[in-house]
N, C-alpha and C positions, 0 to 999 in steps of 0.2 A: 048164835051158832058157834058148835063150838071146834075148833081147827077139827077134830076128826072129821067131825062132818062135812066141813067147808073142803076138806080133800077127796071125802068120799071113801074114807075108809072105814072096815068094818066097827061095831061095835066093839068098845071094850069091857071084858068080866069085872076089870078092877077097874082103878080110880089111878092108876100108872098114868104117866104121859106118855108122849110118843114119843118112842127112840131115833133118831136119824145116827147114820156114821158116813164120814165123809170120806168122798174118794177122793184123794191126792195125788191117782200116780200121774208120771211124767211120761213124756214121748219114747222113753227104753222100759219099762215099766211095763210087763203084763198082766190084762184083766183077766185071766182065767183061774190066776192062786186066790185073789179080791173074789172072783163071783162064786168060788167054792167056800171059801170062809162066809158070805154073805149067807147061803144057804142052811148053811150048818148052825150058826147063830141068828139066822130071820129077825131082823132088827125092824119096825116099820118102815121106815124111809131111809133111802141113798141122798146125801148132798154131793152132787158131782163140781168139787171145784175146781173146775175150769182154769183157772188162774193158774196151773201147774203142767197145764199142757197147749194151750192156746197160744200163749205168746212167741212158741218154738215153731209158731209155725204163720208169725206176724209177716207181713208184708215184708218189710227191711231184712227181717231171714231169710227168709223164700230168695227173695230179688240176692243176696249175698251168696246163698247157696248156688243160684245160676251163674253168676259173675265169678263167683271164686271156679266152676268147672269150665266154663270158656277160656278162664286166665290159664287151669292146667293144662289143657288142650292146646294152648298158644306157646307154652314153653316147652313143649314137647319135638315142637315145628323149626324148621332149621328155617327162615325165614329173614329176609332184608330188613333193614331199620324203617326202610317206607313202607312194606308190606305189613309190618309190626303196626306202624301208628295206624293207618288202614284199618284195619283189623279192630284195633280197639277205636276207632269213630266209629264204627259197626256195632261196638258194644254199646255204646252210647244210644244210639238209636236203640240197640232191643231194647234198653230201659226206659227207654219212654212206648216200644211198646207194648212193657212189662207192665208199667206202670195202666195204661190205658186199660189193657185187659183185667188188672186185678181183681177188682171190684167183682166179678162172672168165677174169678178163681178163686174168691176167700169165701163167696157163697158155697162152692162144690169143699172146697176145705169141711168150712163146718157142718157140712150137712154129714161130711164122713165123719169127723170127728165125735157127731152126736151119735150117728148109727151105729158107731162101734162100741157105745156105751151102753145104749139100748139092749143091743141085741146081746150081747153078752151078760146085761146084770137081768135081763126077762123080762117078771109080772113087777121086779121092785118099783114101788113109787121113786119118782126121784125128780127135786128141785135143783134148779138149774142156779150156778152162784160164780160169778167171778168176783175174787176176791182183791180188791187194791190192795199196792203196798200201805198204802197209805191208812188204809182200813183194816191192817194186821193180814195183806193174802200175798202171793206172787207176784201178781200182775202186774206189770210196766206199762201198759196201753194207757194212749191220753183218754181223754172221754171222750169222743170220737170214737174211735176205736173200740173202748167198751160198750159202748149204747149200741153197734153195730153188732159187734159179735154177738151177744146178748138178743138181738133184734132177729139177726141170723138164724139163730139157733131155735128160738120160739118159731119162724117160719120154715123149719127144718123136715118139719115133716111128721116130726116125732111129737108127741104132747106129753110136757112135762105136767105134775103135780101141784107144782109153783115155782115163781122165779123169786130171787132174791134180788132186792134193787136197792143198792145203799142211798142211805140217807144223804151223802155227801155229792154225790154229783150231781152236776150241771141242771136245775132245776126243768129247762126246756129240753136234756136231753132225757132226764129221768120223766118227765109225761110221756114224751114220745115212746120210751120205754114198756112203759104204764100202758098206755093207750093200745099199744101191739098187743100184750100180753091178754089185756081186757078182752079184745077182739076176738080172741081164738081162744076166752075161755082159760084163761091159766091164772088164778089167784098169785097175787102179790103181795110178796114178804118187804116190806120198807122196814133195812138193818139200818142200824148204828152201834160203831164199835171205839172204845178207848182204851187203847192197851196203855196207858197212863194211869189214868184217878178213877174216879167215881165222882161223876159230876150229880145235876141234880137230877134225879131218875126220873121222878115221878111228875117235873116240866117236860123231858125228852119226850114220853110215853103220852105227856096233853097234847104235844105239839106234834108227833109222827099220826098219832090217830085224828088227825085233821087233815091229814093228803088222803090222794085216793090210795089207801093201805087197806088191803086184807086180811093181812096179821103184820101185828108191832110186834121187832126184833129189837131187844137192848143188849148189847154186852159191852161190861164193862173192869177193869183192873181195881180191885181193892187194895188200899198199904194198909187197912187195917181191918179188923174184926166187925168193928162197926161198919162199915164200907158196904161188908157182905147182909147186916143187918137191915143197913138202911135199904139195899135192893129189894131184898124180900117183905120188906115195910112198904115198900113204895108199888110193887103188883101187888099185896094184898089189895093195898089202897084204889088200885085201876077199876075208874068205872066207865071206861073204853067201850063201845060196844065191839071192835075187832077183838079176834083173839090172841093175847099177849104170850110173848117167849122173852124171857129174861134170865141172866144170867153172871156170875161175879167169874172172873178168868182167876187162872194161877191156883198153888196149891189153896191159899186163905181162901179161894172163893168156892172150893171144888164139892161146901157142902148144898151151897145153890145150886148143883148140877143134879146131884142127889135127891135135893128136898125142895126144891124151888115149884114143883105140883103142890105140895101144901098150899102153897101161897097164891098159886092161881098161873103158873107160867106151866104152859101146855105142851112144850116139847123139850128135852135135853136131846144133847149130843152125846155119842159114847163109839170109842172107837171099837172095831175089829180088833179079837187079841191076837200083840205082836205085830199089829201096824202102829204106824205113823201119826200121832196128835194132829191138828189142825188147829188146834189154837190152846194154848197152856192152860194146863187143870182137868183135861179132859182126860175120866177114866175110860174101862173096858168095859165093852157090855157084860162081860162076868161080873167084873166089882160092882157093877153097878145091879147087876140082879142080885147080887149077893149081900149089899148092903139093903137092899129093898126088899129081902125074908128073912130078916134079924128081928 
């Protein structure tokens, strides 16, 4: 099967892959300039990562955001030294039972958080992706936290396309992950990312297509020319039955983003022009149509 199909998107005339462009904006950031650029250049797929607007609205903020407007409300107050401590053992208590209620308030978070991304980018597909730091994205959450929002967001209401689930977390929190996603019917993307080297691709790509993956994600940092050879050596090489997305980062790798279809990798990334990269070497969907009718 090959990713179009396993997303359920149209036929394609050519032998293109499929384009995705990632959204990155943040919590001051509006999706209305994003969803008119979107329309005007129709890219197949949206990656919404998450990772740039989620954590602004993590538990610890939230719970800071309340605490810091009771503390301004308290200094406002011409109040006794005992009325003052009072006051804040009161505060004490709401945080526990801030704390008690969260869980019922990070649910209604992201279920807003997804529906305002829906309903503003339309009919676009779009795969759902928090990105770790650690994994070249934003996101600060422990895994805990990520497996959660991630988990949230699939039972949100909304049905994404596919979810992206990095190779690197928590193995019992990545099935759990897994196992949601399966349930309501959303294919899963199992990434790995190395914004360092270029390890061994073509072990990464035997070893991700042995989880329960529905499409192998590799990306990976080339220091040299070869780096970018051996990737594209190594998915021609793939005889994976999922379908594989590979890719070299940085300017060295940015002809794999280009040409990496020859070789058998089914989707690049390419941004909005005049937006924002999401991970180095990534052109525009103009350069990239533009080098693709030369």
């Amino acid at each position: 099967m090959t990713l179009r199909e396993l997303f359920k998107l149209p036929k394609s005339i050519n032998e293109k892959p499929l384009i995705a462009v990632p959204l990155t904006l943040g919590p001051n950031d509006k999706l209305t300039p994003f969803a008119k650029k979107l329309q005007e250049q129709n890219p197949d797929i949206v990656e919404w990562r998450a990772d740039y607007i989620a954590d602004d609205f993590s538990q610890a903020v939230m719970w800071q955001q309340v605490k810091a407007g009771a503390q301004a409300e308290l200094a406002q107050k011409d109040v006794s030294a005992m009325t003052e401590a009072k006051m804040l053992s009161e505060m004490d208590n709401a945080r526990q039972e801030f704390d008690a209620t969260w869980p019922v308030m990070n649910m209604q978070i992201i279920k807003e958080l997804t529906a305002s991304v829906f309903n503003t980018i339309g009919s676009f597909p779009i795969i759902l992706t928090y990105r770790t730091q650690a994994q070249g994205g934003q996101g600060e959450m422990t895994s805990v936290e990520y497996a959660t929002f991630i988990v949230a967001a699939l039972r949100s209401g909304f049905h994404f396309t596919a979810v992206d689930v990095e190779y690197t977390l928590d193995s019992e929190l990545r099935d759990k992950v897994i196992d949601v996603a399966h349930e309501l019917g959303v294919p899963v993307i199992i990434s790995y990312h190395d914004f360092n080297q270029t390890p061994d691709v073509s072990a990464l790509i035997a070893d991700i297509s042995k989880m329960p993956a529905d499409v192998v994600k590799i990306a990976v940092m080339p220091n040299k020319e070869q780096d970018v050879t051996d990737l594209l050596q190594a998915t021609r090489a793939a005889t994976i039955q999922q379908p594989l997305i590979t890719m070299s980062m940085g300017a060295i790798g940015q002809r794999s983003r280009v040409e990496g279809y020859k070789f058998g990798s089914e989707l690049t990334f390419a941004t909005l022009d005049g937006l924002p990269v999401s991970a180095p070497g990534q052109v525009t969907i103009s350069e990239l149509l533009a080098t693709w009718t030369k």
